[in-house]
N, C-alpha and C positions, 0 to 999 in steps of 0.2 A: 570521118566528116571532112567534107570541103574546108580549104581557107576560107577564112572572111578580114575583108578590110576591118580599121577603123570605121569608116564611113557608114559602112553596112551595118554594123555592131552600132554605132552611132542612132541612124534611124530605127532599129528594132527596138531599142530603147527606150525610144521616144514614142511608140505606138503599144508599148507591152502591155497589156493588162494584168489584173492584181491573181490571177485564174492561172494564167502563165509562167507564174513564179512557180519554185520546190525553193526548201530551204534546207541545207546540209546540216546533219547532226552539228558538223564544226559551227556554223553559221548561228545555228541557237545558239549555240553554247558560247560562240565569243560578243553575240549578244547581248545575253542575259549578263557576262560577266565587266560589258566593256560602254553598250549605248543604253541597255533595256528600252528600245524602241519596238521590236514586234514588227512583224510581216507588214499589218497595215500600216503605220506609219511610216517605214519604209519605203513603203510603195507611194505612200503622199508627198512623200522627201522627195524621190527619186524624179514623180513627175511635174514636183512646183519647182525643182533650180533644176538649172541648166551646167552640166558637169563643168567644168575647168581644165580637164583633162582626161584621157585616155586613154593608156596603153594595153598594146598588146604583150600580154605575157607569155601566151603559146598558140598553139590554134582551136581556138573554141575557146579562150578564157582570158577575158579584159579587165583589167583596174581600172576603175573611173573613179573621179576626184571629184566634192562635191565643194564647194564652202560651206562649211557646219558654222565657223564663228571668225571673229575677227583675227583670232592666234590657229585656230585648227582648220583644217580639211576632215573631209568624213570621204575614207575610200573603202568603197567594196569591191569585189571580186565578184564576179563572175562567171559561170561559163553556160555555154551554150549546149544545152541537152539534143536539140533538135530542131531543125529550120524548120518544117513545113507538117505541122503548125509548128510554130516556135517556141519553146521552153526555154529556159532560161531557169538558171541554178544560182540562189546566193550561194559562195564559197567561204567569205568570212566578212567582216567589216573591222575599219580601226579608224580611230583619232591618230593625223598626223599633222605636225608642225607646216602651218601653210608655207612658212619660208623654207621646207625644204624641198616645197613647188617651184617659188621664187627664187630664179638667178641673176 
């Protein structure tokens, strides 16, 4: 698979539908044990806030950072199954301390 910017990763994001998600065994499973939010809610999260941040971890697979609460971030992982049509894989999700976003 081609690199992909931020940018890029950014706007497919922003246009994903709920159809173009898979969810990774890992993905349930650090779900049910960590948010119990479930694919559709996820998907509602994902496209009513605006991440916080972004990184690239390898090519095809981005951490975004969401604001979950006033002490947490909610980052999920990513990766990118396939551009054209687009797929997108959750990889895992966590609660992480927003100040360890904040420097």
């Amino acid at each position: 698979m081609n690199e992909m910017d931020i940018y890029t990763f950014g706007k497919i994001l922003s246009e994903i539908k709920i159809e173009d998600i898979e969810q990774s065994e890992h993905f349930i499973e650090r779900d049910r044990v960590r948010l119990r939010m479930g694919l559709e809610n996820i998907y509602v999260f994902i496209n009513g806030n605006t991440p916080v941040g972004i990184l690239k971890q390898s090519a095809g697979k981005f951490k975004v950072m969401y604001e979950y609460s006033k002490e947490y971030d909610l980052s999920i992982i990513f990766s990118l199954r396939q551009k054209n049509p687009v797929k997108l894989v959750l990889v895992t999700c966590l609660k992480e301390f927003s100040r360890n976003r904040m420097r």
